[in-house]
N, CA, C and O atoms as a MOPAC input file, in Angstrom:
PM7 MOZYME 1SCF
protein

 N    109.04100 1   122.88900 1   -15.51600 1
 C    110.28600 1   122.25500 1   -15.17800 1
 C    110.90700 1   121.71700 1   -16.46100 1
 O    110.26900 1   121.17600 1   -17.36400 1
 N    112.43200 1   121.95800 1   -16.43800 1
 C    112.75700 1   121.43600 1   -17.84100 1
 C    114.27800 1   120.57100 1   -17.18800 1
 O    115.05900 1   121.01200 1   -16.34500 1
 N    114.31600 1   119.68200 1   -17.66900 1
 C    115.52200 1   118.57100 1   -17.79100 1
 C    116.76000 1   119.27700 1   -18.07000 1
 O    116.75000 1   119.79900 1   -19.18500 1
 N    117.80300 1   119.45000 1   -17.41100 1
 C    119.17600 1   119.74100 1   -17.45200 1
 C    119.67600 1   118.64900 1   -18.55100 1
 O    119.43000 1   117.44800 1   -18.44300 1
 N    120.29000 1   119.13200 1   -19.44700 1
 C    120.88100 1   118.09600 1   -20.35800 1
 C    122.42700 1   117.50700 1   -19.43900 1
 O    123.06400 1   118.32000 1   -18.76900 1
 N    122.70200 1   116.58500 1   -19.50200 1
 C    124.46900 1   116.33800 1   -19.32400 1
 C    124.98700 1   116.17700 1   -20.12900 1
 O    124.75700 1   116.26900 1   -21.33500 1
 N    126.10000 1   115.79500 1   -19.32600 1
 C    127.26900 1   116.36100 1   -20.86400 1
 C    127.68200 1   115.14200 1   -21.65200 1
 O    127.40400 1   114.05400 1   -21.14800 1
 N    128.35800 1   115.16500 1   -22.91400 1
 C    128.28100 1   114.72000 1   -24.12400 1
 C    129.09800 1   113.03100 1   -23.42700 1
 O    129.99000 1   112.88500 1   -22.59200 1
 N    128.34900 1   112.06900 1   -24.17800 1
 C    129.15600 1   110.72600 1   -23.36200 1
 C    128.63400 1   110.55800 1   -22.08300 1
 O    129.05100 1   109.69300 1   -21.31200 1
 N    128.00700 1   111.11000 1   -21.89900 1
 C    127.05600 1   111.38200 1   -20.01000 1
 C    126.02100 1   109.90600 1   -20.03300 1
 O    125.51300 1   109.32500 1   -20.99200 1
 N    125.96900 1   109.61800 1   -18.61400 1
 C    125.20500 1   108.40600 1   -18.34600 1
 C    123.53800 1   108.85200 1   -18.18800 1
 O    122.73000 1   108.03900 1   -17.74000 1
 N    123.14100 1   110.19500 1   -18.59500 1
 C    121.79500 1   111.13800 1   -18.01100 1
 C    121.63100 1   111.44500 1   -16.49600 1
 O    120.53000 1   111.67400 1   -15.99400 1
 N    122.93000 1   111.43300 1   -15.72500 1
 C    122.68000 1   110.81500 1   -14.68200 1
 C    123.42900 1   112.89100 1   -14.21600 1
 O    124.58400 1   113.18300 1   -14.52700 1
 N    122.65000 1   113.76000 1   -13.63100 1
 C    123.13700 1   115.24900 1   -13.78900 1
 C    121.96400 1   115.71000 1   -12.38600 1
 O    120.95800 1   115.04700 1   -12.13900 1
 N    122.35200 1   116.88100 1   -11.65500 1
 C    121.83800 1   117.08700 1   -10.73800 1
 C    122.34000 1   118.79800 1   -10.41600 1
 O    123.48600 1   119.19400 1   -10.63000 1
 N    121.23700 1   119.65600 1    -9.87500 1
 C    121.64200 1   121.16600 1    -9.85600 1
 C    121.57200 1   121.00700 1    -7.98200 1
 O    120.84400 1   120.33500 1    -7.25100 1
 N    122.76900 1   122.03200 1    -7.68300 1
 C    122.87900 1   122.05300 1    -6.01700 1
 C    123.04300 1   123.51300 1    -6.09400 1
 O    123.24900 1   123.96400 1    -4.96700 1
 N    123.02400 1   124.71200 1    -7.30200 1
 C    123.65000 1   125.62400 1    -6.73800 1
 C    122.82000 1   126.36400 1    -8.14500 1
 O    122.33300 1   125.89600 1    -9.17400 1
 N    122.96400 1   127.84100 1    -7.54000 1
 C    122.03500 1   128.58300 1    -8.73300 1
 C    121.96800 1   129.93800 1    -8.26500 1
 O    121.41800 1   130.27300 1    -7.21600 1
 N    122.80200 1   131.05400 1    -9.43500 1
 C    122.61200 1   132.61400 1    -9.40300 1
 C    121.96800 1   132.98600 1    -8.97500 1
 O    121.04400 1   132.30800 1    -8.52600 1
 N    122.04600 1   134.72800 1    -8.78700 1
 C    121.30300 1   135.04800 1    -8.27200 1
 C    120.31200 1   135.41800 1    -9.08800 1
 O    119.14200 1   135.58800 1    -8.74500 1
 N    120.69800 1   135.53000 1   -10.02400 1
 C    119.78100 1   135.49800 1   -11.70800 1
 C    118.88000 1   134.78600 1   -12.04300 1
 O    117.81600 1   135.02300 1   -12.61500 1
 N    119.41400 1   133.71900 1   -11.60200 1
 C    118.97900 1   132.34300 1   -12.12500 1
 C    119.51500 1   131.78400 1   -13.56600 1
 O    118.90700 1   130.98100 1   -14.27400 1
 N    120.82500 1   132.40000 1   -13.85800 1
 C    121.29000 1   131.69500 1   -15.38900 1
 C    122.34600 1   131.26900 1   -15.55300 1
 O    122.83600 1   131.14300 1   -16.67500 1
 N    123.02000 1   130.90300 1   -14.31000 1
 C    124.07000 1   129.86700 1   -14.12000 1
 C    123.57500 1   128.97500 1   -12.76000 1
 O    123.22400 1   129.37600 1   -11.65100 1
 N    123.67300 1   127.82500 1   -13.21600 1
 C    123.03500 1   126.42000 1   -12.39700 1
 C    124.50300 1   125.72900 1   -12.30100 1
 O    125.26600 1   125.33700 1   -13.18400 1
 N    124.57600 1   125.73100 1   -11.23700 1
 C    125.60900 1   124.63600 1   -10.68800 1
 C    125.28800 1   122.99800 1   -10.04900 1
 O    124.42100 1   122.61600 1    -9.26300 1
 N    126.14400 1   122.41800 1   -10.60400 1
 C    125.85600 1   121.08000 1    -9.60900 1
 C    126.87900 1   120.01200 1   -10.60200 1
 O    128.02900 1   120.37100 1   -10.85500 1
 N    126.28300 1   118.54900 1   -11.17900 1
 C    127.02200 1   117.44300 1   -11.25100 1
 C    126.33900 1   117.19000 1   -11.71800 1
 O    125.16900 1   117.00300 1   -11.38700 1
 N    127.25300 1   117.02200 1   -13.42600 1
 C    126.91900 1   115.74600 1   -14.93400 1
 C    128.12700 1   114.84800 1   -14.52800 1
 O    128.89600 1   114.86800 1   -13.56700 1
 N    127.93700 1   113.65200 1   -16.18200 1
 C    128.74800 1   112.44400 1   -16.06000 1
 C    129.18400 1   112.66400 1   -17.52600 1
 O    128.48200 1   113.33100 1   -18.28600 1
 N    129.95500 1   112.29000 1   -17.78600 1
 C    130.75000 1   111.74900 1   -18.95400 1
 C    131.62800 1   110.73500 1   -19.33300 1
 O    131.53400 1   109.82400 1   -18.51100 1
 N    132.30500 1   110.52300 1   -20.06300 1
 C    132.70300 1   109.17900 1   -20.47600 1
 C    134.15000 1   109.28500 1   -19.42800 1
 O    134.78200 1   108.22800 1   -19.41800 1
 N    134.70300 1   110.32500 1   -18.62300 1
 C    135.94300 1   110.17800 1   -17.28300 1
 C    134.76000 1   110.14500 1   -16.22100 1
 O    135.23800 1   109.60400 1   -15.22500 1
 N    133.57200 1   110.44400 1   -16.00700 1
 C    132.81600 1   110.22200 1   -14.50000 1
 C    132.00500 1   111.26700 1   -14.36000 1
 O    131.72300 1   111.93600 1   -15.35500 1
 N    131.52700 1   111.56400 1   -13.19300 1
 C    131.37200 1   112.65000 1   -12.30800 1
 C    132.01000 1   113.56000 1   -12.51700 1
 O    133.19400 1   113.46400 1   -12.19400 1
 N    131.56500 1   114.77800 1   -13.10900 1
 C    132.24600 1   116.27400 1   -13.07700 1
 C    131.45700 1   117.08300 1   -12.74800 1
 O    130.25000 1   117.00100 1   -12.97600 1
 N    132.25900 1   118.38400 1   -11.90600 1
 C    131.22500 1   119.90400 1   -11.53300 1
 C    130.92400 1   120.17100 1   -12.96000 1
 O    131.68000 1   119.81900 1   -13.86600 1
 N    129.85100 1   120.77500 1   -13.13900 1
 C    129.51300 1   121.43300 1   -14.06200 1
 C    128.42700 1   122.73800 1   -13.67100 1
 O    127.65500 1   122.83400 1   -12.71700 1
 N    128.72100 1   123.78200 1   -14.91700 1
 C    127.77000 1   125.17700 1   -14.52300 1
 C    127.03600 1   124.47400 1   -16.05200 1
 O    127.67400 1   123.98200 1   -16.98300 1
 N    125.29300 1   124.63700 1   -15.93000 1
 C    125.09400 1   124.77800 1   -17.28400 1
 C    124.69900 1   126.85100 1   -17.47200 1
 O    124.12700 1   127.58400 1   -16.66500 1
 N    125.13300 1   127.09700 1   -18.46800 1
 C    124.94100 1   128.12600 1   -19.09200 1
 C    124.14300 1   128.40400 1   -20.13600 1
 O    124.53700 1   127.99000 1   -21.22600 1
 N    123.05200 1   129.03700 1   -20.09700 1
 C    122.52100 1   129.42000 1   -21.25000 1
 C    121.74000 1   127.83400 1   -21.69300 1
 O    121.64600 1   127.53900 1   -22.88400 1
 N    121.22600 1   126.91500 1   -20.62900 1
 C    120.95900 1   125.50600 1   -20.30300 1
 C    121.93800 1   124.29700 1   -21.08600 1
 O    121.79200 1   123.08000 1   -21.20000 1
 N    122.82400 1   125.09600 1   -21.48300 1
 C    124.01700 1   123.86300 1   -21.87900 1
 C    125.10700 1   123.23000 1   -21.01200 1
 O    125.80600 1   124.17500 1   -20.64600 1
 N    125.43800 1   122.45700 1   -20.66800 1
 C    126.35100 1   122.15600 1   -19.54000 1
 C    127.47200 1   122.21700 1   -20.44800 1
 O    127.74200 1   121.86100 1   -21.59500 1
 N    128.39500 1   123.22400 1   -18.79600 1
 C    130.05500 1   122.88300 1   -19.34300 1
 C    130.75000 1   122.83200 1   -18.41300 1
 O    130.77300 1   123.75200 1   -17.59600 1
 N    131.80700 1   121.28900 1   -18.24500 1
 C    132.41900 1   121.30200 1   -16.91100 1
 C    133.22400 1   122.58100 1   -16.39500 1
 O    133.69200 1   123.39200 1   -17.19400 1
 N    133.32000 1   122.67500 1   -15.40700 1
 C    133.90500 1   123.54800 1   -14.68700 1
 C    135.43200 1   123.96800 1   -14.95800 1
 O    135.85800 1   125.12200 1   -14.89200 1
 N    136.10500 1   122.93600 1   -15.24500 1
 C    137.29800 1   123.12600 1   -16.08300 1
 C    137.12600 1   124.35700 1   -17.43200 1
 O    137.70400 1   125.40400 1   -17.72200 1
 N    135.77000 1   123.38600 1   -18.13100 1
 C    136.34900 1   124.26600 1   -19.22900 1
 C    135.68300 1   125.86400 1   -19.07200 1
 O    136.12000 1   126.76500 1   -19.78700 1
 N    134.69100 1   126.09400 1   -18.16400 1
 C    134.73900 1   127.68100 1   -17.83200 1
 C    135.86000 1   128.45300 1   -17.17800 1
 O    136.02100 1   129.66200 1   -17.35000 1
 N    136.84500 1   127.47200 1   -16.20100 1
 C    137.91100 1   128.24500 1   -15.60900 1
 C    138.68900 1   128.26200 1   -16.66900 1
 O    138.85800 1   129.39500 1   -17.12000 1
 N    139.20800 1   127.43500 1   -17.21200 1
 C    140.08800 1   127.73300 1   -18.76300 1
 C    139.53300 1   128.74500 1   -19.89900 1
 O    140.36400 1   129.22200 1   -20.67200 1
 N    138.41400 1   129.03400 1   -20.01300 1
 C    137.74700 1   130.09300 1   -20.73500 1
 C    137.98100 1   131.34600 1   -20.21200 1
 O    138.21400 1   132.31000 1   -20.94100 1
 N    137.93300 1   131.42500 1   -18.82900 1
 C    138.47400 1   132.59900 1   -17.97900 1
 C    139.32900 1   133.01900 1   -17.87100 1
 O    139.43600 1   134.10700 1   -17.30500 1
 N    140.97800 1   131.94700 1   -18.66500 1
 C    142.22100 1   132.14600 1   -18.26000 1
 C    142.93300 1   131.48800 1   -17.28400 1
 O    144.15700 1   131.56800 1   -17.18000 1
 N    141.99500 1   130.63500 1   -16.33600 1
 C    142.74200 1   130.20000 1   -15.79700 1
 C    142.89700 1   128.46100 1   -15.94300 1
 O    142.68300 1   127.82300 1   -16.97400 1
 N    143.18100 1   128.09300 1   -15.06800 1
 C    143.37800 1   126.55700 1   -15.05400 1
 C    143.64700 1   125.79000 1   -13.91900 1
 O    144.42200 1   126.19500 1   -13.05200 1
 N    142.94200 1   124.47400 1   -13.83600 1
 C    142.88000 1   123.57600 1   -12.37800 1
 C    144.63400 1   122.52500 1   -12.25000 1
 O    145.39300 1   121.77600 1   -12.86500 1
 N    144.39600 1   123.24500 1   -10.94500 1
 C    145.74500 1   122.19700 1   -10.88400 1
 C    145.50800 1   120.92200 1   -11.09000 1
 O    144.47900 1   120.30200 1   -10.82200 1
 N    146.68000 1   120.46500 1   -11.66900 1
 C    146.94700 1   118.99900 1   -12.31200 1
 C    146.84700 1   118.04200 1   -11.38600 1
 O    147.43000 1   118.06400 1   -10.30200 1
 N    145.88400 1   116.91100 1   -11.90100 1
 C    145.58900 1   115.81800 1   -10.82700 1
 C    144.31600 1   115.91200 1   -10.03600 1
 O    143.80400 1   114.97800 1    -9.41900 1
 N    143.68000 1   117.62400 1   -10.15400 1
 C    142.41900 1   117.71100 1    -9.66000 1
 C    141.07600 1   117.24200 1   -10.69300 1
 O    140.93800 1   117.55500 1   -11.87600 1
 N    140.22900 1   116.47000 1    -9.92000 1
 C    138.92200 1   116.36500 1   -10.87300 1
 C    138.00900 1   116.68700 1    -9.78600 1
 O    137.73200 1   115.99900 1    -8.80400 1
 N    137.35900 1   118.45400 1   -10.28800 1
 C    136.10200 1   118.77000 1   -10.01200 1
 C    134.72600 1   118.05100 1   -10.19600 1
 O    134.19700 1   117.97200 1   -11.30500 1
 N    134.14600 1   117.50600 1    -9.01200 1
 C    133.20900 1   116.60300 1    -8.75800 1
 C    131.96000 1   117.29300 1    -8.45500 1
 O    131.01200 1   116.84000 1    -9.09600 1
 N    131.65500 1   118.33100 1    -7.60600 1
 C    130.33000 1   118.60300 1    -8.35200 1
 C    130.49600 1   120.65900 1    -8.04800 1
 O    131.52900 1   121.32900 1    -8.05400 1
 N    129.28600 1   121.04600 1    -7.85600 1
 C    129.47300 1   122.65500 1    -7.30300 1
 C    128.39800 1   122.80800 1    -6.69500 1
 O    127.33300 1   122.83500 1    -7.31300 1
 N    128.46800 1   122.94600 1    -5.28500 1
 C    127.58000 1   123.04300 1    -4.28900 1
 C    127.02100 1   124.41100 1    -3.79200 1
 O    126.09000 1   124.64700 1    -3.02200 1
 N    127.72600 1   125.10100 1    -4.35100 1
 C    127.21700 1   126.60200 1    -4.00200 1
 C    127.88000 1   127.84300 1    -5.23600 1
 O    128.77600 1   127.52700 1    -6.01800 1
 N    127.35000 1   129.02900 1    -5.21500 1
 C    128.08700 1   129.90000 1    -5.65900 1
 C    127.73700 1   131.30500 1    -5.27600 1
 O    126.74300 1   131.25000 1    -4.55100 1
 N    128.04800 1   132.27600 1    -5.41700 1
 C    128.03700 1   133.64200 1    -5.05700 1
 C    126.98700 1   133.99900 1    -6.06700 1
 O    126.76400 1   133.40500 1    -7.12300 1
 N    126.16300 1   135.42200 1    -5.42400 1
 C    124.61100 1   135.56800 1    -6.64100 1
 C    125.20300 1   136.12600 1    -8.25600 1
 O    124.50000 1   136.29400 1    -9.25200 1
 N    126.18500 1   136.26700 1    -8.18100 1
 C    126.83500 1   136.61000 1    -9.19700 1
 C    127.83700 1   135.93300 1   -10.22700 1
 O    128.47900 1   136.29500 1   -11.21400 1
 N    127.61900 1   134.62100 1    -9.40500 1
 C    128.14300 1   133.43500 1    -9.77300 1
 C    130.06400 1   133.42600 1   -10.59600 1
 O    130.46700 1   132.78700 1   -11.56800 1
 N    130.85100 1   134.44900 1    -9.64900 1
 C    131.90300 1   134.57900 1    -9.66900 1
 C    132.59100 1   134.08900 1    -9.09700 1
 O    133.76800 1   134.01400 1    -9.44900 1
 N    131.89200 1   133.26800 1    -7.38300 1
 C    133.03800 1   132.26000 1    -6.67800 1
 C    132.14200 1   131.65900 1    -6.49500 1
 O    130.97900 1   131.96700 1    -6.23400 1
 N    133.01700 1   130.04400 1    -6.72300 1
 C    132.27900 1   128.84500 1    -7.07000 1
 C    132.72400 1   127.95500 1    -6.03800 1
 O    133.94000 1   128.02000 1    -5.85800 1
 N    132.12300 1   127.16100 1    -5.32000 1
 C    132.73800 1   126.16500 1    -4.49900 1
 C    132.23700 1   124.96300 1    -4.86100 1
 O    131.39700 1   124.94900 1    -5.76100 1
 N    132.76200 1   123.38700 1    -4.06600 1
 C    132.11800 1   122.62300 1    -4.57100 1
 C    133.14500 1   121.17300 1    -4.19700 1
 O    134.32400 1   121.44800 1    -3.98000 1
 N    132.96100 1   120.46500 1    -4.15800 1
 C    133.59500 1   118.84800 1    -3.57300 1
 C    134.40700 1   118.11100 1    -5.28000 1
 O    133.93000 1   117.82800 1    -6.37900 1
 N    135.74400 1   118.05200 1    -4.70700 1
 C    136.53200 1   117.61200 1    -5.70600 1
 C    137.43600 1   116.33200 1    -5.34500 1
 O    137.31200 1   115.95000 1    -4.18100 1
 N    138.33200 1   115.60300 1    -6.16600 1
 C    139.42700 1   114.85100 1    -5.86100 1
 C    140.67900 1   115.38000 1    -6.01100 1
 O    140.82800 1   115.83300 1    -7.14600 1
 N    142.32600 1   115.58400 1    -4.80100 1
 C    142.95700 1   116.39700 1    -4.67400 1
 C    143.49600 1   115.39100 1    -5.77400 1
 O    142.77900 1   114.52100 1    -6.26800 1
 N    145.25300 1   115.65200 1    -6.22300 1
 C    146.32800 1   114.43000 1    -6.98800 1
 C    146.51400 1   113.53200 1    -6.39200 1
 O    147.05100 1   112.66100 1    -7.07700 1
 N    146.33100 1   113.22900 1    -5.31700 1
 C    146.38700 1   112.66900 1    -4.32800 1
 C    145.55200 1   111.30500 1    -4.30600 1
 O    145.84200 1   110.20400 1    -3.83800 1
 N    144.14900 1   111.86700 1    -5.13300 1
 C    142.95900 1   111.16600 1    -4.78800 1
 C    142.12200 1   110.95500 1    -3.76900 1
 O    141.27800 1   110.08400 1    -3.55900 1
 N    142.57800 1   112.12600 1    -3.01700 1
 C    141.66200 1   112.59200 1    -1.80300 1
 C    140.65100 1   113.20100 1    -2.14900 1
 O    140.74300 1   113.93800 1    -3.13100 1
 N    139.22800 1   113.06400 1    -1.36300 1
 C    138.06300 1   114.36800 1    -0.98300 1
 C    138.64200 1   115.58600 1    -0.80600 1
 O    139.45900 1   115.68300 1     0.10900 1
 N    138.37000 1   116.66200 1    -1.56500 1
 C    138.56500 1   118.20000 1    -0.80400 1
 C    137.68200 1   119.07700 1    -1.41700 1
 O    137.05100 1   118.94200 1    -2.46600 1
 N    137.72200 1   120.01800 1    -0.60400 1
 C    136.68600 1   121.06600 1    -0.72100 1
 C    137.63000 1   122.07100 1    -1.58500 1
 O    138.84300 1   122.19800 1    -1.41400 1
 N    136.70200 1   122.88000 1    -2.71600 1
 C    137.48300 1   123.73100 1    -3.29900 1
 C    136.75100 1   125.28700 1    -3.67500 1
 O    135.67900 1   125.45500 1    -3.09300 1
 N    137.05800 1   126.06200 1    -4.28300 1
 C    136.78500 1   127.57400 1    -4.26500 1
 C    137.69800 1   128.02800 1    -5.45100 1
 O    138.87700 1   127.78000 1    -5.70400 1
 N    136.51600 1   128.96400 1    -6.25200 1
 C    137.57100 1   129.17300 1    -7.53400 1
 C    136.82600 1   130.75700 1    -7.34000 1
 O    135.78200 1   131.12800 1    -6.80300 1
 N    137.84600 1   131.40100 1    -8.00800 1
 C    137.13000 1   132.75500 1    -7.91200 1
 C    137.36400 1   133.12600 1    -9.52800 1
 O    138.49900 1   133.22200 1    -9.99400 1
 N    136.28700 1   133.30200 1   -10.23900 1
 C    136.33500 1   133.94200 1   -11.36100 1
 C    136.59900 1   135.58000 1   -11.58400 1
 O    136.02600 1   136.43800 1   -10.91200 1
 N    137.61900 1   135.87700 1   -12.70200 1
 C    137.46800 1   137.59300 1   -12.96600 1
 C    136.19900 1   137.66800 1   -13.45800 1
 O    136.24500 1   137.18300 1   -12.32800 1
 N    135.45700 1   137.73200 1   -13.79000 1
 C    133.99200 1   137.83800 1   -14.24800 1
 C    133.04300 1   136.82900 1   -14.15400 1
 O    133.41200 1   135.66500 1   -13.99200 1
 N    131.70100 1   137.16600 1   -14.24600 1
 C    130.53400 1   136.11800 1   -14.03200 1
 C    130.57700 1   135.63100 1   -15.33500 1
 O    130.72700 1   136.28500 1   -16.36700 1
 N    130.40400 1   134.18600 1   -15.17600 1
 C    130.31900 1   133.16200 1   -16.29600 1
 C    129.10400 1   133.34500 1   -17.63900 1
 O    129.04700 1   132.50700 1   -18.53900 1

C-alpha cells in the first residue's frame, strides 16, 4: 500500500473513490490552499480535475468547483463526481474526455 500524495498547499487530508480499469488513473479528493478538489492522480501525482480537463482542451464552467470523483469509465474517459454549481449548490457532474488521461 502506498500513500496518495495531495496536492501542493494540501492539508494531507486526500482519499481514492474511483479507479481504471488499468489501474493508473485513481480518482477521488485532495485539499489545497482553495479546499476540497476532485482530483485524478496520474502516474501517482495528483492533478485537480480542472487542470486535466484544461489539458484536454476543455474547460469547467465558471463558478464550478469540482469536489471530488466518484466513479469513472475503465478507460477513464468519463468522469463523474459531486461538485459546487455558481450558485453554490451540490450537483452531480460528468465530463467526458477526447482521450484517456
Amino acid at each position: 500500500m502506498v500513500r496518495l500524495p495531495d496536492l501542493a498547499g494540501g492539508e494531507a487530508a486526500s482519499g481514492a473513490l474511483a479507479l481504471s480499469g488499468d489501474g493508473r488513473v485513481i480518482g477521488g479528493f485532495g485539499t489545497d490552499t482553495e479546499g476540497v478538489r476532485a482530483v485524478l492522480w496520474l502516474a501517482g501525482e495528483p492533478r485537480t480535475l480542472e487542470q486535466v480537463v484544461a489539458n484536454a482542451g476543455g474547460h469547467v464552467p465558471e463558478g464550478w468547483q469540482l469536489r471530488e470523483v466518484t466513479a469513472m469509465t475503465p478507460d477513464a474517459r468519463v468522469i463523474t463526481g459531486n461538485a459546487r454549481n455558481a450558485h453554490g449548490q451540490p450537483e452531480a457532474f460528468r465530463i467526458v474526455l477526447p482521450c484517456a488521461p
